[in-house]
C-alpha angles and dihedrals in degrees: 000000000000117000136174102220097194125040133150126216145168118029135305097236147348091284107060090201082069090071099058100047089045095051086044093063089047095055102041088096087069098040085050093050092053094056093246099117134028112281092200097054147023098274113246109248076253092070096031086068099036092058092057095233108092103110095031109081096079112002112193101248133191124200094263086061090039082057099042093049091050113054128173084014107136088201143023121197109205115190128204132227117227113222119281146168125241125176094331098317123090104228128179134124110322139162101243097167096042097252097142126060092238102129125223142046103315110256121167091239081079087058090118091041091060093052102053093034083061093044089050087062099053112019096161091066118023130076116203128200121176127209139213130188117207102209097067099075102350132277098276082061088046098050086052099055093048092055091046083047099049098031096034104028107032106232119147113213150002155263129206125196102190108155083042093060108038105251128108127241092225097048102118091212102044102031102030108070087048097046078049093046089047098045087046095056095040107236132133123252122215113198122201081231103158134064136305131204084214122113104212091053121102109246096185091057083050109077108107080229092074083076106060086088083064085049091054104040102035106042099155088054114101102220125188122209111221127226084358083277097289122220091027104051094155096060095043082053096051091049085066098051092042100049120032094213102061135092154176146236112199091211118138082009088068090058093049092054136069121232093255089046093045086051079053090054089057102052095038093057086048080056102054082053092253103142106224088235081084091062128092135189107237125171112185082221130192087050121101112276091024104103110152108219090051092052090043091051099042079053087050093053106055096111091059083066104046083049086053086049104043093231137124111298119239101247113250095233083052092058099054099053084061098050093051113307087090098047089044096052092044084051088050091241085120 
């Protein structure tokens, strides 16, 4: 089974245009990098345009695109983001061009309701997994919102921004009663647990070991470490080792990697005693670098790498756990 473990969809607020300009910040670090805009200083809209990539860090994508964009994949898992204020406006997954048949004027507070109203018109595809913050109107009101979302809407899992929305994973008042919530209804939680070249984003609630207090206290909770903790993949690593129950994507970590780094990265993690059935592919998709078949074929081609190296290959049942077989036991679908 091939499955992409981590995909974005919808908008990012009422106002589409807000995507865009979000997903462009986020992705300055790479255009940047490229030599297309200036490194010293924000770039003027002049030389936005002139680069090419304006529009491309966080294009607003609807499941006909997600589809198009993933072919041969078995499975898509589409997350939601919970509301959220930035800079004065609440932002969060919203359905900004009516493709959904959620009524009413978008709002992100129907975050949840768009995504399982995307995976209701193609189950056979879609994965949906909802998302609360609790610091928007509390964690009783979050709590709330992850049972309606699981026993109302269907979804079947979640996603957690902590660094996004200001709250840490270990704080015993904010985190606790979801990871509860979460442990009680049996889903799994992903947390966005790893870094953001973002500015507004909170660097010091994003190390993957912030979440070894979950690990203690909710054993029984399956936990999925986002981007491999990038830029702490040791510690994500060890996370694994430490607390049975947890996992790891490698989205956003796959396009920062060669092929032969990313062949490292495997072996390494079998190193540090962490079983590959606790990895997941992952794209980030729709950003920009994040196309899924070339991630999904740079993932394929590890063991050209260990023969050019003359090192241990990367077995082939291993490899497709990754690619989908290990998510989707851990979802019940094997």
């Amino acid at each position: 089974m091939l499955i992409d473990a981590h995909t974005h969809i919808l908008s990012l607020a009422e106002d589409p245009e807000f995507t865009a300009e979000y997903g462009r910040e986020g992705s300055l670090c790479i255009y940047r990098s490229l030599g297309l805009l200036p490194s010293h200083r924000d770039p003027t809209e002049e030389e936005w345009e002139s680069s090419g990539f304006s529009r491309k860090g966080f294009p607003v994508i609807g499941p006909v695109e997600s589809i198009r964009d993933h072919p041969g994949f078995d499975k898509i898992v589409i997350l939601a983001v919970s509301p959220q204020f930035l800079d004065g406006e609440l932002i969060g997954t919203v359905d900004s061009y009516g493709i959904t048949d959620v009524p009413g004027p978008s709002t992100p507070e129907k975050c949840n309701d768009y995504i399982a109203a995307i995976v209701r018109s193609n189950p056979d595809v879609f994965i949906g997994f909802g998302s609360v913050n609790p610091n928007y109107r509390g964690p009783k009101a979050a709590v709330a919102e992850l049972e309606r979302m699981v026993n109302e809407l269907g979804l079947t899992g979640l996603k957690l921004y902590p660094m996004y929305q200001d709250w840490s994973p270990a704080d015993p008042v904010m985190a606790f009663p979801i990871f509860a919530k979460a442990e009680e209804l049996g889903i799994p939680v992903l947390v966005h647990q790893a870094g953001s070249t973002r500015v507004d984003a909170r660097m010091e609630y994003a190390n993957p070991a912030l979440l070894d207090a979950a690990g203690r206290h909710f054993p029984s909770m399956k936990l999925i470490i986002a981007h491999c903790g990038i830029p702490w993949i040791d510690e994500a690593l060890f996370m694994l080792t430490k607390h049975p129950n947890f996992y790891t994507e490698v989205s956003y970590h796959i396009a920062t990697v060669t092929r032969e780094e990313l062949y490292r990265f495997l072996i390494h993690a079998k190193q540090f005693f962490v079983p590959l059935e606790k990895i997941f592919f992952g794209t980030d998709y729709p950003g920009f670098l994040y196309d899924p078949v070339e991630l999904m074929t740079k993932l394929r081609g590890v063991n050209e790498e260990a023969d050019r190296l003359g090192t241990a290959r990367i077995a082939d049942e291993e490899i497709d756990g990754i690619l989908g077989n290990n998510f989707a036991r851990l979802m019940g679908l094997l």
